[in-house]
C-alpha positions in Angstrom: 135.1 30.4 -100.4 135.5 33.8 -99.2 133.5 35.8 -96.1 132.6 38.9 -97.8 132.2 42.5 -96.3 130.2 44.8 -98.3 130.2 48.5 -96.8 128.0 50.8 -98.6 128.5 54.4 -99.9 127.8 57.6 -97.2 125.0 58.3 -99.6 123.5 54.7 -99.4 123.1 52.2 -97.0 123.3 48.1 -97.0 120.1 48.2 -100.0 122.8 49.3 -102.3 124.4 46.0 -102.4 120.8 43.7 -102.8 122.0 43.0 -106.4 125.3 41.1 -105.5 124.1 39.5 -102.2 122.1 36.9 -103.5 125.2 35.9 -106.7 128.1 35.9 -104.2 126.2 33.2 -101.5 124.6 31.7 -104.6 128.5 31.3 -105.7 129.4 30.3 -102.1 130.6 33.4 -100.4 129.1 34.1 -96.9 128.1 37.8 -97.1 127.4 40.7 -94.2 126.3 44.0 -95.3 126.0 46.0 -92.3 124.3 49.5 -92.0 126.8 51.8 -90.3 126.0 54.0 -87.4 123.7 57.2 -88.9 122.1 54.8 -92.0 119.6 52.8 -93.1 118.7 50.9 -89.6 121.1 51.8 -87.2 121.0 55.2 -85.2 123.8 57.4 -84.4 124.3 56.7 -80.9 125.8 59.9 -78.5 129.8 59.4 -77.3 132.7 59.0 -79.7 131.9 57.0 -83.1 134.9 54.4 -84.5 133.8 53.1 -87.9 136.7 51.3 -87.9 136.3 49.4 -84.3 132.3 49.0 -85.0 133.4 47.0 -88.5 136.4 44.9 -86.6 133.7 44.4 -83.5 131.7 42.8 -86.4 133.8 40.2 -87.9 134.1 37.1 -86.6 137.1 35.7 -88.8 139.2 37.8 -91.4 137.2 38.5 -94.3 137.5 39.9 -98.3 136.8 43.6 -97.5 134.3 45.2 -100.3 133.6 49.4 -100.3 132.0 52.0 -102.3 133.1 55.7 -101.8 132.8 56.4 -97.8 132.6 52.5 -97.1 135.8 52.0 -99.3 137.9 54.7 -96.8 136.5 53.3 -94.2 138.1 49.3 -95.9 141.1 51.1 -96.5 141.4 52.3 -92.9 140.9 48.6 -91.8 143.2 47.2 -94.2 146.5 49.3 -92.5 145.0 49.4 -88.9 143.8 45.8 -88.7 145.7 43.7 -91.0 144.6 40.4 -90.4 141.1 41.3 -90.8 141.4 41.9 -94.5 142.1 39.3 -97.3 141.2 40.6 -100.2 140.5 44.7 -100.4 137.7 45.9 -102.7 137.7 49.6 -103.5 135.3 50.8 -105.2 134.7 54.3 -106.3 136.7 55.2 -103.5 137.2 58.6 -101.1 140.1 59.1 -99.7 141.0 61.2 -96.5 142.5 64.7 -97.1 141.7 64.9 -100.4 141.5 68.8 -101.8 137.9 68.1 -103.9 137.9 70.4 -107.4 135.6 73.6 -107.8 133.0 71.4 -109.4 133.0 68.9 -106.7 132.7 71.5 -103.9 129.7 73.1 -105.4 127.5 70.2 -105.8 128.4 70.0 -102.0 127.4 73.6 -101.4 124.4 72.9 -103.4 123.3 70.0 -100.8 124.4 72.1 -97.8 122.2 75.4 -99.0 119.0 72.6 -99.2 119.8 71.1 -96.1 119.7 74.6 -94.1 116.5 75.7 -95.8 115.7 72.3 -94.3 114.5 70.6 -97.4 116.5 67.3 -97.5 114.5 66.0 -100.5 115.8 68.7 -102.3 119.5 68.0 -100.7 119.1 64.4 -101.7 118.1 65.0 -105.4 121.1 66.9 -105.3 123.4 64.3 -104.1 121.7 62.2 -106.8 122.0 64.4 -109.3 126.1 65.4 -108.6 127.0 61.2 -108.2 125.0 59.2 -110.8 125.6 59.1 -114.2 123.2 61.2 -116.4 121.4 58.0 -117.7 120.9 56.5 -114.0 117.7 54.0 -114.0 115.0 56.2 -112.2 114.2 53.7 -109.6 117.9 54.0 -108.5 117.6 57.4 -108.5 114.7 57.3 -106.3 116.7 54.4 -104.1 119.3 56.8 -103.6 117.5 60.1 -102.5 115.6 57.8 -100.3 118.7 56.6 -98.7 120.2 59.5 -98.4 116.8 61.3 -96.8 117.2 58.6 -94.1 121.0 58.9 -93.1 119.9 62.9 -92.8 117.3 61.9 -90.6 119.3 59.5 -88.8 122.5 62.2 -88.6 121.2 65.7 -88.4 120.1 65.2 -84.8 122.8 64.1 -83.5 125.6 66.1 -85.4 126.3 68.0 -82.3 126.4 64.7 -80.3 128.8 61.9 -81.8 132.3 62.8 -82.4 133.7 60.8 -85.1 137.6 59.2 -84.3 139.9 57.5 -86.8 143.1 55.8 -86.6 146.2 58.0 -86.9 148.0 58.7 -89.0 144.9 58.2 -91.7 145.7 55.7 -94.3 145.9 58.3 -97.2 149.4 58.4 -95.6 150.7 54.8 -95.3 149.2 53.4 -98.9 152.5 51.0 -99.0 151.1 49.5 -95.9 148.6 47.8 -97.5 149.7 44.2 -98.2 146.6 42.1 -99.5 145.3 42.1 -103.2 143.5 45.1 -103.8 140.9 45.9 -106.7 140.2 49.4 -107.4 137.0 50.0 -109.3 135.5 53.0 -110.5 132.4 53.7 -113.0 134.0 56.0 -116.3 130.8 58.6 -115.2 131.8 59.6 -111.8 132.9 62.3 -110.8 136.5 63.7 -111.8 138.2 63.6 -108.2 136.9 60.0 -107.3 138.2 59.0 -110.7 141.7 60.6 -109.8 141.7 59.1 -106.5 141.0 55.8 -108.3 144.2 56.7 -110.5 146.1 57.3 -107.0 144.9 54.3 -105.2 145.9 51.6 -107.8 149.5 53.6 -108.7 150.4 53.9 -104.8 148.5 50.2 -103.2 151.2 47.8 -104.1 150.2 45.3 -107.0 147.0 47.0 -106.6 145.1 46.8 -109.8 142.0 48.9 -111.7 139.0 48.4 -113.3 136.7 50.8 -114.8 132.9 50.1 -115.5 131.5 51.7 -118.6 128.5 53.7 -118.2 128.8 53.9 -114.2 128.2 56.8 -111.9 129.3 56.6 -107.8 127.3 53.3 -107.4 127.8 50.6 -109.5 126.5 48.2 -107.6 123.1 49.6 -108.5 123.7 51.4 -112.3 125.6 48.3 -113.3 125.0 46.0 -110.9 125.8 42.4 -113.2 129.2 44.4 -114.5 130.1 44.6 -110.8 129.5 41.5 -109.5 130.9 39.4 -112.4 134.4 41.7 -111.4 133.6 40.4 -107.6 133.3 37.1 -107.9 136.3 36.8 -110.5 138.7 38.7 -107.8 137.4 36.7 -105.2 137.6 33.0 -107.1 
């Protein structure tokens, strides 16, 4: 059985993966689902900030690499930078570095950032909500959500002015052939339309890469379709 990295969305932190913890070790799978630097638990600390180094740090023994939107980037970076870390790639709903976002995409964002200077970050985070989930979302995701979100603000806007953020060069938007282990790309049929082009990108440029698309999903279907999800997990990873 597989160790099992789950890194969780920049608008959630590790609670978004609490429905597939308990299957995959049920199934076997040894599981860590660490809060990154600026979520959940773990503060932003001042000095340059390496996602990737604080992930590889992390892992004992190479491990199947499992991410949602900023989480799956950050996979993705691991994957081409750190090779033998990564077994099995998971990327889900995924960003992608240097992507030119739509009109529609750029003002749900301007939407946040207009709440977040009038310094209402509930309002900000119903916003994030509102622009990732599908229209249908369970309302106690909804509320999981803008509660996550409100803490990575709290955790973040502090220290904006403090942590400089650093990534491998050149990103990995740039070396897609690189990637050499199997690679799932999932993405939820309600997200929005650039991570569902990326999705397209992803699986046409990772080699043997292939996609999967949840019905009925927004940005996390880990918690608007959580059993669709983790029944696609545990088949890659068998």
């Amino acid at each position: 059985m597989s160790d099992v990295l789950l890194l969780h969305a920049g608008i959630a932190d590790r609670r978004m993966w609490a429905p597939q913890v308990a299957v995959l070790e049920a199934a076997g799978h040894s599981t860590l689902a660490p809060d990154l630097p600026g979520f959940g638990s773990v503060p932003a600390e001042p000095g340059r900030l390496s996602f990737v180094d604080y992930i590889a740090e992390r892992l004992g023994a190479p491990a199947a690499v499992v991410g949602c939107s900023f989480g799956a980037s950050t996979g993705l970076e691991l994957s081409v930078n750190r090779p033998e870390l990564v077994e099995r790639l998971v990327l889900i709903a995924p960003a992608l570095a240097g992507w030119e976002w739509s009109e529609g995409a750029k003002a749900g964002f301007a939407e946040e950032e207009g709440a977040l200077e009038r310094g209402d970050l509930a309002a900000a985070a119903a916003a994030q909500a509102r622009m990732w989930l599908a229209d249908d979302a369970d309302e106690a995701v909804v509320e999981l959500v803008q509660e996550m979100t409100v803490r990575s603000y709290e955790l973040q806007l502090p220290m904006e002015d403090k942590v400089e953020v650093v990534w491998p060069e050149p990103r990995a938007a740039t070396r897609l052939e690189d990637v050499r282990c199997p690679t799932l790309v999932v993405v939820g049929d309600q997200d929005v339309p650039d991570t569902l082009e990326i999705a397209d990108l992803l699986a046409a440029s990772i080699p043997g890469a292939r996609k999967a698309v949840i019905e009925g999903s927004g940005h996390l279907p880990s918690l608007e379709r959580p059993d669709e999800l983790t029944r696609l997990l545990l088949d890659f990873l068998r």
